[in-house]
VODOFI-287544 format. One record per residue (C-alpha): residue number from 0; x, y, z. Coordinates in steps of 0.05 Angstrom, whole numbers, plus 5000, padded with zeros to 4 digits. Layout:
# VODOFI-287544
+-----+------+------+------+
: pos :    x :    y :    z :
+-----+------+------+------+
: NUM :    X :    Y :    Z :
...
+-----+------+------+------+
# end
This chain:
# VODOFI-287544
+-----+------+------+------+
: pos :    x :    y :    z :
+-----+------+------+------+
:   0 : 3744 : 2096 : 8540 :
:   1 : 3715 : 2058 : 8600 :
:   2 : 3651 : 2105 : 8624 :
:   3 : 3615 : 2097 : 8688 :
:   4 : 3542 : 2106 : 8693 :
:   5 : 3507 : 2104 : 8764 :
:   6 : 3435 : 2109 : 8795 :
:   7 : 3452 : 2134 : 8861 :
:   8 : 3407 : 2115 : 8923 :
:   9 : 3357 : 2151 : 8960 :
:  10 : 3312 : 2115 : 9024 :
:  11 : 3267 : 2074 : 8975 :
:  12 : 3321 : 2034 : 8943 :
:  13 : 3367 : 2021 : 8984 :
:  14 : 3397 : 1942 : 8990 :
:  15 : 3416 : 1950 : 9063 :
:  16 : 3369 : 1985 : 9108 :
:  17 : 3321 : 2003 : 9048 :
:  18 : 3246 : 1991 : 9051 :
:  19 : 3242 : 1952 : 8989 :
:  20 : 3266 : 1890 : 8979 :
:  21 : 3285 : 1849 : 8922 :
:  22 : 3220 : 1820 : 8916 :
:  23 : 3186 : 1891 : 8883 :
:  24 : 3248 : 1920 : 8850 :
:  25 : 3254 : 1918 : 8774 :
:  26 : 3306 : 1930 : 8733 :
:  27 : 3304 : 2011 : 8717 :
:  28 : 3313 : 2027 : 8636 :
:  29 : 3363 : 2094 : 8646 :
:  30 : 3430 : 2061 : 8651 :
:  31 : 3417 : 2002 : 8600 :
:  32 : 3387 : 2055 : 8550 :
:  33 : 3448 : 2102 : 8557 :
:  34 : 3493 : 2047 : 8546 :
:  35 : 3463 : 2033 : 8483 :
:  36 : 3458 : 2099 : 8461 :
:  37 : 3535 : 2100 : 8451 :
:  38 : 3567 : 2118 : 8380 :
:  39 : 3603 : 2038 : 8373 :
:  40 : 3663 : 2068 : 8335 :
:  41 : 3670 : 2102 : 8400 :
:  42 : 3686 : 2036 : 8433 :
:  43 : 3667 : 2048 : 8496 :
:  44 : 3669 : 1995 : 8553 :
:  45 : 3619 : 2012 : 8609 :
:  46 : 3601 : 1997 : 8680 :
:  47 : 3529 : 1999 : 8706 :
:  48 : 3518 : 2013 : 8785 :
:  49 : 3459 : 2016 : 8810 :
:  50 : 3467 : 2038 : 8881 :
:  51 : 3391 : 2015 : 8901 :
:  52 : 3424 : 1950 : 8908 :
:  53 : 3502 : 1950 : 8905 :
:  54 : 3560 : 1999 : 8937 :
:  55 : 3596 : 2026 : 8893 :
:  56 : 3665 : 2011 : 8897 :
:  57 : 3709 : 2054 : 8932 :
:  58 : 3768 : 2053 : 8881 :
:  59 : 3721 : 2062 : 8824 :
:  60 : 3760 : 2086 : 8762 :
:  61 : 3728 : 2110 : 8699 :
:  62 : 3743 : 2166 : 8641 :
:  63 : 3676 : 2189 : 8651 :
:  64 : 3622 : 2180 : 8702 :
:  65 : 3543 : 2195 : 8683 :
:  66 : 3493 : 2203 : 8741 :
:  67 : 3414 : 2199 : 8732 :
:  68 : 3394 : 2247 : 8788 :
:  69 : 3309 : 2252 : 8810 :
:  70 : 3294 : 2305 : 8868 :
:  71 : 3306 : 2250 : 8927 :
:  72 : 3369 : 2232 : 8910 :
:  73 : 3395 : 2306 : 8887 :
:  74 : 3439 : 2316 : 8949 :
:  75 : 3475 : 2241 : 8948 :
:  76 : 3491 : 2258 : 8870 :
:  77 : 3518 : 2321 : 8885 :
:  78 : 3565 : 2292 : 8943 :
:  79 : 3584 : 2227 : 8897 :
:  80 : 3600 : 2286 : 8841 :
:  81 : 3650 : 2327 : 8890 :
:  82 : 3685 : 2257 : 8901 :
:  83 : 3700 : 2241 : 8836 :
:  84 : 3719 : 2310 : 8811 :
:  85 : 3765 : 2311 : 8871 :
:  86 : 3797 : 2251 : 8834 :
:  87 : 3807 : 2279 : 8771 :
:  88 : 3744 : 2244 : 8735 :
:  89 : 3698 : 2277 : 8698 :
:  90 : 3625 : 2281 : 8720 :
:  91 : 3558 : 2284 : 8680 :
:  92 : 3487 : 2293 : 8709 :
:  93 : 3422 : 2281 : 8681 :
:  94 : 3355 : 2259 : 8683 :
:  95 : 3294 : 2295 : 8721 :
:  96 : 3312 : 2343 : 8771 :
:  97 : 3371 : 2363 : 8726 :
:  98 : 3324 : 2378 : 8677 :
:  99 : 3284 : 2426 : 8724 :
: 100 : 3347 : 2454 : 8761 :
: 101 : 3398 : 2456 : 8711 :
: 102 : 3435 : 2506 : 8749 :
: 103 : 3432 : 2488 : 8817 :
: 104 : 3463 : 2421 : 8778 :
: 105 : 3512 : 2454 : 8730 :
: 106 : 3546 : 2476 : 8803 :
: 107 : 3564 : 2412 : 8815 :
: 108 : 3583 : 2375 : 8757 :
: 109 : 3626 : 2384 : 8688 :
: 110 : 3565 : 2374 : 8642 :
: 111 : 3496 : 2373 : 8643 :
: 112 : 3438 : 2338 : 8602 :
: 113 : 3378 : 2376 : 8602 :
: 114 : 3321 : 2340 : 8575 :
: 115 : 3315 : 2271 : 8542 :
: 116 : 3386 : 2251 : 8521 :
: 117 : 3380 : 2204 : 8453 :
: 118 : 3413 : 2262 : 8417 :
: 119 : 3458 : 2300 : 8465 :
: 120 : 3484 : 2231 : 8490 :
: 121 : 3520 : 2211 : 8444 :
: 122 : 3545 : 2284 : 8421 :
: 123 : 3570 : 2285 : 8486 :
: 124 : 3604 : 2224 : 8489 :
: 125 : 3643 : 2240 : 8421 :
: 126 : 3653 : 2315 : 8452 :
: 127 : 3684 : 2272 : 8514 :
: 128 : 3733 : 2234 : 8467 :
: 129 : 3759 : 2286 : 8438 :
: 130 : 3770 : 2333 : 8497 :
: 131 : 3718 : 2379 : 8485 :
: 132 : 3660 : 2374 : 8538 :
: 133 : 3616 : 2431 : 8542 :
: 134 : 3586 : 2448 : 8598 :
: 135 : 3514 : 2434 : 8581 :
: 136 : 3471 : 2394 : 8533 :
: 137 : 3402 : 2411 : 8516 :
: 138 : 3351 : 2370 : 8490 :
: 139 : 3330 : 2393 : 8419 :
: 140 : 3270 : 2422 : 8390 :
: 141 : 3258 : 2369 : 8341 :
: 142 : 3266 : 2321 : 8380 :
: 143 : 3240 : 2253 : 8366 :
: 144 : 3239 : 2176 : 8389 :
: 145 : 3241 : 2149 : 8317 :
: 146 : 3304 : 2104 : 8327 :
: 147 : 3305 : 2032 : 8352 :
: 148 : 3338 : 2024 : 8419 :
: 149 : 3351 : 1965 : 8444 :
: 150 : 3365 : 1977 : 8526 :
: 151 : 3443 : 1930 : 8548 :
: 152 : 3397 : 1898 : 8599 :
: 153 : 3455 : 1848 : 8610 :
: 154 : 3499 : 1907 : 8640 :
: 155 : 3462 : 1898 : 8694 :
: 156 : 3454 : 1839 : 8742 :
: 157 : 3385 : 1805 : 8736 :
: 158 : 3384 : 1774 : 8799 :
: 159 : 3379 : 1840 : 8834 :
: 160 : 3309 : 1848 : 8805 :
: 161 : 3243 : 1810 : 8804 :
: 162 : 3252 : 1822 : 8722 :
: 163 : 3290 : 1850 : 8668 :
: 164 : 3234 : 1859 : 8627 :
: 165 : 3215 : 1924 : 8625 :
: 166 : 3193 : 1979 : 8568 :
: 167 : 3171 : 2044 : 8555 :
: 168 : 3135 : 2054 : 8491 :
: 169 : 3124 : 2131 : 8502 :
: 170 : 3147 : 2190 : 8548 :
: 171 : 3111 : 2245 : 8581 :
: 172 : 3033 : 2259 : 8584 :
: 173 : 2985 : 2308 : 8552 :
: 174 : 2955 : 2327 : 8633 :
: 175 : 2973 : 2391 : 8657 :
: 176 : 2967 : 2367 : 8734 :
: 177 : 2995 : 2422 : 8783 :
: 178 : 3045 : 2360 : 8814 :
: 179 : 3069 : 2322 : 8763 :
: 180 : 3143 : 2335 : 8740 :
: 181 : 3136 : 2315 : 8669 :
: 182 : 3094 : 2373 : 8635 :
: 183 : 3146 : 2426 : 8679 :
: 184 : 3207 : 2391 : 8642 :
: 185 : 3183 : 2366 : 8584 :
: 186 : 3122 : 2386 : 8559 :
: 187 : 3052 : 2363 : 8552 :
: 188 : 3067 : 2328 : 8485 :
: 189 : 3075 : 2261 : 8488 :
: 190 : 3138 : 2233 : 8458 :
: 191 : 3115 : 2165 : 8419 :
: 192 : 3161 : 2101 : 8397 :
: 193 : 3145 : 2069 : 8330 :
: 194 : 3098 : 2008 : 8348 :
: 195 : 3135 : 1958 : 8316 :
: 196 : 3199 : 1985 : 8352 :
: 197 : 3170 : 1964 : 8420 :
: 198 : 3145 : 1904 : 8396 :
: 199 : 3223 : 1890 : 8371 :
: 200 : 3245 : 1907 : 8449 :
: 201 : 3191 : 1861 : 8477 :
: 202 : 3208 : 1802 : 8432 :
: 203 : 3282 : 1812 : 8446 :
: 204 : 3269 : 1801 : 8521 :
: 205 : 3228 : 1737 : 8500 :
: 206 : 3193 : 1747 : 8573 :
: 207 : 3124 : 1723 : 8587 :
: 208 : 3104 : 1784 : 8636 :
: 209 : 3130 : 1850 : 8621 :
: 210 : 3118 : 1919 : 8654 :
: 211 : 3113 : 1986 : 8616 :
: 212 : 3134 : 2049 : 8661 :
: 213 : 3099 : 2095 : 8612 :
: 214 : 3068 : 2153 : 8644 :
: 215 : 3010 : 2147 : 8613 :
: 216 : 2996 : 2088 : 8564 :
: 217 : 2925 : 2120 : 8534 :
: 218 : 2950 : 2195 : 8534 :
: 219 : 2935 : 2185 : 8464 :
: 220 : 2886 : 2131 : 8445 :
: 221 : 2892 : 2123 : 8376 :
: 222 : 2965 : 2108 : 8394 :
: 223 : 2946 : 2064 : 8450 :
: 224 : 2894 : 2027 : 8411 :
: 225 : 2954 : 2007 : 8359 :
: 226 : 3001 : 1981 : 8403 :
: 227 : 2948 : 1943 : 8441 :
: 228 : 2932 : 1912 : 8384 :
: 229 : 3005 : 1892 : 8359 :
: 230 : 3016 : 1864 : 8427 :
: 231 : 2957 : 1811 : 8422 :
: 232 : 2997 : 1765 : 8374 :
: 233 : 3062 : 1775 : 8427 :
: 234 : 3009 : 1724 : 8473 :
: 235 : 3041 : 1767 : 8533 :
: 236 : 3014 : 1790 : 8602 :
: 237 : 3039 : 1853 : 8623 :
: 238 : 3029 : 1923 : 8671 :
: 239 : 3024 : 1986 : 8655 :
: 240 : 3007 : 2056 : 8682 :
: 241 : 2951 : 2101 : 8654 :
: 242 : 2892 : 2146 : 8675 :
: 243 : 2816 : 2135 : 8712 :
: 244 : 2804 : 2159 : 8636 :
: 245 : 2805 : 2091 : 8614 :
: 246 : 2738 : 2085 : 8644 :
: 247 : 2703 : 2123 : 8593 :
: 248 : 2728 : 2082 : 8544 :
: 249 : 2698 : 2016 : 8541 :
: 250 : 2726 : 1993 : 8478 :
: 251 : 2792 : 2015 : 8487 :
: 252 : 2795 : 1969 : 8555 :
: 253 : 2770 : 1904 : 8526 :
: 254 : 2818 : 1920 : 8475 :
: 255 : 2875 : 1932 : 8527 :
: 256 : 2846 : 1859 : 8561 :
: 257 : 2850 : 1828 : 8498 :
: 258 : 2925 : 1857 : 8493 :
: 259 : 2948 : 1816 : 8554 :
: 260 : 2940 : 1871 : 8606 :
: 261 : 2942 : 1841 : 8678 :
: 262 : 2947 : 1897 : 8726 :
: 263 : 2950 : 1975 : 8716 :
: 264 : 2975 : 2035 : 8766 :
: 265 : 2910 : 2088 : 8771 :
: 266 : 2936 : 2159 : 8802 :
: 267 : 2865 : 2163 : 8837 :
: 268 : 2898 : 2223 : 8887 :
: 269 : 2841 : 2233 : 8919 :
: 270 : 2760 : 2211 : 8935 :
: 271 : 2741 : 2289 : 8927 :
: 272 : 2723 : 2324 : 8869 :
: 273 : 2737 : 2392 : 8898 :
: 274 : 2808 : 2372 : 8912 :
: 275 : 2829 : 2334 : 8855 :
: 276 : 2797 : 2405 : 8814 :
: 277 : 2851 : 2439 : 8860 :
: 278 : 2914 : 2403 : 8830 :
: 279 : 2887 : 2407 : 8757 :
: 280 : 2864 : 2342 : 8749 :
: 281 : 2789 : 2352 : 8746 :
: 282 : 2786 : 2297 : 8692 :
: 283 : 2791 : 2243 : 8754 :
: 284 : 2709 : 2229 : 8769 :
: 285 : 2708 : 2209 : 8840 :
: 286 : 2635 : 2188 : 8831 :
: 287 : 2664 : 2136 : 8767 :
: 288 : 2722 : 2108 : 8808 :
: 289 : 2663 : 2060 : 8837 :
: 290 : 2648 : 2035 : 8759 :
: 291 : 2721 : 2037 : 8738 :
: 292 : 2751 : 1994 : 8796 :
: 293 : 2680 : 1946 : 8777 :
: 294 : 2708 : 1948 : 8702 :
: 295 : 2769 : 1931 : 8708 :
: 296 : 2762 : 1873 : 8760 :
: 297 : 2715 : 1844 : 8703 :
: 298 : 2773 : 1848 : 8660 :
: 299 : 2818 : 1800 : 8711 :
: 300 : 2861 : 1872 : 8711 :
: 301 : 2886 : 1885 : 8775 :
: 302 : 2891 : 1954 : 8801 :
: 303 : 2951 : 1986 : 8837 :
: 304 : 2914 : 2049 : 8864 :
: 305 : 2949 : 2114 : 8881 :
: 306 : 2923 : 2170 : 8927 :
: 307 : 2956 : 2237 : 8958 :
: 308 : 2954 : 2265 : 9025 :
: 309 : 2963 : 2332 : 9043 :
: 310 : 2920 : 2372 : 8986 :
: 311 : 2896 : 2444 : 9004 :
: 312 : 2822 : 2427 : 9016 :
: 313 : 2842 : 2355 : 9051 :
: 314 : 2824 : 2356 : 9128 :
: 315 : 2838 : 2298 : 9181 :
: 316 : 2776 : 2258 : 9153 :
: 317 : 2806 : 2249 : 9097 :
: 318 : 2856 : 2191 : 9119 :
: 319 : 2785 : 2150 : 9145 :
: 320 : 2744 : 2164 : 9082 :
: 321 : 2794 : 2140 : 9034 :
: 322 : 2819 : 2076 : 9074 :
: 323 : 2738 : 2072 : 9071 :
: 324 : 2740 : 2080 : 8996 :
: 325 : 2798 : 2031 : 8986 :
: 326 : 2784 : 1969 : 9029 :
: 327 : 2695 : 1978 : 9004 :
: 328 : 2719 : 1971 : 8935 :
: 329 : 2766 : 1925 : 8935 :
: 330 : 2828 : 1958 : 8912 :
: 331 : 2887 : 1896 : 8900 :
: 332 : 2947 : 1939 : 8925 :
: 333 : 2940 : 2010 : 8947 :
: 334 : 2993 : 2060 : 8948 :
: 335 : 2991 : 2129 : 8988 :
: 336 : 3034 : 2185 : 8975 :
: 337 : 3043 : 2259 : 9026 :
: 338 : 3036 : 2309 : 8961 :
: 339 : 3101 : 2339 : 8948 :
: 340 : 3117 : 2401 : 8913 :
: 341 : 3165 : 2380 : 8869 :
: 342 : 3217 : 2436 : 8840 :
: 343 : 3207 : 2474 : 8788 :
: 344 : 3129 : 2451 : 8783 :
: 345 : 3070 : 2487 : 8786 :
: 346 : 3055 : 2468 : 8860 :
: 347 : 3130 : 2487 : 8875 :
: 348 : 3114 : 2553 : 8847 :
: 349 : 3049 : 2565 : 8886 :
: 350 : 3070 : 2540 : 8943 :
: 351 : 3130 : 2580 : 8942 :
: 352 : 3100 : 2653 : 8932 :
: 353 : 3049 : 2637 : 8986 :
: 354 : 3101 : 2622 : 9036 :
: 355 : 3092 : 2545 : 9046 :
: 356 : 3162 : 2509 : 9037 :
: 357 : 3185 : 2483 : 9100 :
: 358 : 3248 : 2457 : 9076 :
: 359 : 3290 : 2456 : 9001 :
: 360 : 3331 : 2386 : 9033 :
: 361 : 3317 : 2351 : 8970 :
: 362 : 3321 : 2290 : 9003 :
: 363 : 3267 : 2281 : 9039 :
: 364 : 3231 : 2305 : 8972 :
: 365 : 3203 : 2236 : 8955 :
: 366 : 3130 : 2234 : 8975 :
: 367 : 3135 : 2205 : 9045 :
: 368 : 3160 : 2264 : 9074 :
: 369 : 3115 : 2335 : 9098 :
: 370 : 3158 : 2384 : 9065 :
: 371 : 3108 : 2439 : 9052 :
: 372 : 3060 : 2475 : 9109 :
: 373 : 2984 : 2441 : 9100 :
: 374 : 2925 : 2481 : 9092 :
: 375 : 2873 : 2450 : 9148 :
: 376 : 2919 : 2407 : 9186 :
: 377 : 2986 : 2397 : 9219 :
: 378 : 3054 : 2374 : 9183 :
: 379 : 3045 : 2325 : 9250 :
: 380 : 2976 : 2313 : 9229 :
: 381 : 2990 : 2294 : 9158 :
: 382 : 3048 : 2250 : 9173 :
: 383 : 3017 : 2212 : 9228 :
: 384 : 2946 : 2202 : 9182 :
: 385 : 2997 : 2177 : 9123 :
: 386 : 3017 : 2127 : 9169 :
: 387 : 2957 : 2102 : 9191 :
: 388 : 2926 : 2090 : 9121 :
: 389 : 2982 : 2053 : 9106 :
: 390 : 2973 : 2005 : 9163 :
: 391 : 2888 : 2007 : 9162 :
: 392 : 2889 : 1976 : 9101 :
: 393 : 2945 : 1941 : 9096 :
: 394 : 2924 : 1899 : 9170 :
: 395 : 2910 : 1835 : 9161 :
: 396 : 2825 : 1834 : 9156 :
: 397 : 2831 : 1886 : 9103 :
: 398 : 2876 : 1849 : 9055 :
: 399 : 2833 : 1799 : 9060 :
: 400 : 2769 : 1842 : 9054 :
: 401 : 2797 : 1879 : 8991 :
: 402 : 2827 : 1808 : 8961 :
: 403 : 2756 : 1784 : 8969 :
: 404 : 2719 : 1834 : 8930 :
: 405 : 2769 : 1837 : 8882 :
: 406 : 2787 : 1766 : 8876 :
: 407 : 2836 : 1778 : 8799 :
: 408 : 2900 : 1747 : 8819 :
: 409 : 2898 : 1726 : 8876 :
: 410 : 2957 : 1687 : 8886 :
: 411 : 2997 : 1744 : 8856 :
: 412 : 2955 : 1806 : 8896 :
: 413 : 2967 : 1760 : 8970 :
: 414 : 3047 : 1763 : 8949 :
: 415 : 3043 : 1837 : 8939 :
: 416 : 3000 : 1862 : 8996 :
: 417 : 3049 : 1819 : 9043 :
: 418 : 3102 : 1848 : 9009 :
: 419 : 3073 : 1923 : 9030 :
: 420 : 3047 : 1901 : 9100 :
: 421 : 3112 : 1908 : 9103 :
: 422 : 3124 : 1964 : 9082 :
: 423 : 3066 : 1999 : 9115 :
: 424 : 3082 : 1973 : 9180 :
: 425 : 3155 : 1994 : 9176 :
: 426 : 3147 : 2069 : 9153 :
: 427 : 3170 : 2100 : 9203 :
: 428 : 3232 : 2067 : 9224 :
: 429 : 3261 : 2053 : 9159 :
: 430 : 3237 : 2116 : 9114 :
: 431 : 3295 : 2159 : 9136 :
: 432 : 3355 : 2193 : 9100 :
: 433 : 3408 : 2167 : 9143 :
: 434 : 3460 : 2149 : 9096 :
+-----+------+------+------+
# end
């Protein structure tokens, strides 16, 4: 049985045309995880496409083809699953958005896998084999990540990506933040990976500098405290992503120093208390960020720091004051997001009874894109301020004012802000859905 499985693109990744280029793409876990999901008596020979970066080719043929499909690139799934069901193949669609739509998926597809997929996977794939697909798969109640997977990494090309090694050691976060897509599809429990599992996936790689795409790495400290300790022996550097919450936990930082940490992704979302209390997630202390950022730097961890435009008590200051924020405290590669109301999340809900969806074009559903009407301010307004921030602090003088109070990294940090002048100075033209 020779099965398929594709990422399909959306405007981030894209290798023609795409804002990103090689140089901050790594290797995504989906594909390489699914592959090794599958029963071996099965046999099953597999291709990997990941359209970010290749076509697919036009006289693909497989038994089977299996999409991952997030909000963004919803509508290019759907019109890659007509095609191939046109030609006789049979189509399967997972991963986020199916998981919150399930029927506006099920529409266009033969099967779909809501929810995580260790278990339905491979009942699916033996359902497949002997001509018995049902329609849908649903992640099960009992549900567990208590079996070593080892991701086929080599399915896909390395020299597509800046690195291949990349891990997850747990999925979803305990937060109940109005925006966030994980509680609305999978809960607030955090799914955990035996510690000595991940440290079997890290030493498999045998890489130097690793990144973990966990959610949230400290959602549970006790559980984060273990694996930073098993990783100290590893003599690694790596990246992760977890919450300002870190900052009340001295301990558990040094510890996470100690552990090889090099850099971590903050959601900050915003520099006012009042808002961030808006989108349940009152646990972010604007007046700690100052003491965090201060922390961490003494660390030698860099920060990636996130923040959202577009929140219900944000006015047209609020593009100044957090550029402000950012380039005064020295922030090694800031990110800014327009707040999208994701389906099937609490904010899609809200926002939906009151009246406030512009547009349901999943595509442009991928958080540089004013799909929703603001409170105080324009959809013009919002989009042109997003802009701006980008390029404020990505100009020249404020790279090199942030680099400077920072100063972790700094060969490293001067790569990655180029890398993002880039991008922040080519938003407009090159964010855009044209196929």
């Amino acid at each position: 049985m020779h099965v398929a499985l594709i990422s399909p693109k959306g405007p981030l990744y894209r290798h023609r045309g795409g804002i990103f280029r090689k140089s901050l793409r790594y290797q995504p876990l989906t594909l390489t995880t699914l592959a090794a999901l599958a029963p071996p008596e099965l046999g099953i020979r597999f291709t990997l496409i990941d359209e970010g970066i290749e076509d697919i080719p036009s006289d693909l043929k497989a038994d089977l083809i299996g999409m991952t499909v997030i909000t963004g690139t919803a509508p290019r799934s759907y019109q890659l699953a007509k095609a191939f069901r046109a030609r006789g193949i049979k189509v399967v669609l997972g991963g986020p958005h199916v998981t919150l739509m399930p029927d506006e998926a099920a529409a266009h597809a033969d099967a779909i896998c809501v929810g995580y997929a260790e278990k339905t996977w491979p009942e699916l794939l033996h359902d497949h084999a002997r001509g018995g697909l049902k329609p849908r798969y649903v992640q099960a109640v009992d549900f567990a990540l208590d079996e070593l997977v080892i991701p086929q990494r080599h399915l896909l090309n390395k020299r597509h990506f800046i690195t291949q090694a990349v891990f997850e050691a747990t999925r979803s976060c305990a937060h109940p933040c109005e925006f966030c897509t994980a509680p609305a599809a999978w809960g607030r429990k955090q799914f955990q990976k035996p510690v000595e599992h991940v440290v079997a996936d890290i030493q498999s790689v045998g890489s130097r500098r690793n990144i973990f795409i966990d959610l949230n790495l400290i959602s549970d400290r006790d559980y984060a405290r273990r694996l930073f300790t098993a990783l100290i022996p590893l003599r690694i550097r790596w990246f992760g992503l977890l919450t300002a919450l870190i900052g009340t936990d001295p301990d558990l930082m040094a510890l996470m120093a100690e552990s090889g940490c090099s850099g971590v992704l903050i959601g900050f979302e915003s520099v006012s208390g009042k808002a961030l209390g808006g989108i349940r997630k009152g646990f972010n202390r604007p007046d700690h960020f100052a003491k965090l950022i201060t922390d961490l730097h003494r660390h030698k961890i860099s920060i990636f720091g996130c923040f959202v435009f577009g929140l219900d008590e944000d006015t047209p200051d609020v593009f100044a004051a957090t550029a402000k924020f950012v380039v005064e405290h020295g922030i090694d590669l800031p990110r800014f997001a327009i707040s999208t109301p994701f389906p099937g999340t609490p904010l899609y809900h809200r926002l939906e009874a009151a009246g406030r969806i512009l547009t349901r074009d999943w595509e442009l559903y991928d958080g540089q894109h004013v799909v929703f009407q603001p409170t105080n301010m324009s959809p013009e307004t919002l989009i042109q301020g997003h802009e701006w921030a980008w390029k404020e602090v990505y100009s020249r003088w404020n790279i090199a004012r942030r680099l400077m109070t920072s100063r972790v990294q700094l060969p490293v940090s001067l790569m990655a802000n180029t890398g993002y002048r880039y991008y922040a100075n080519h938003l407009h033209t090159h964010y855009n859905c044209d196929w």
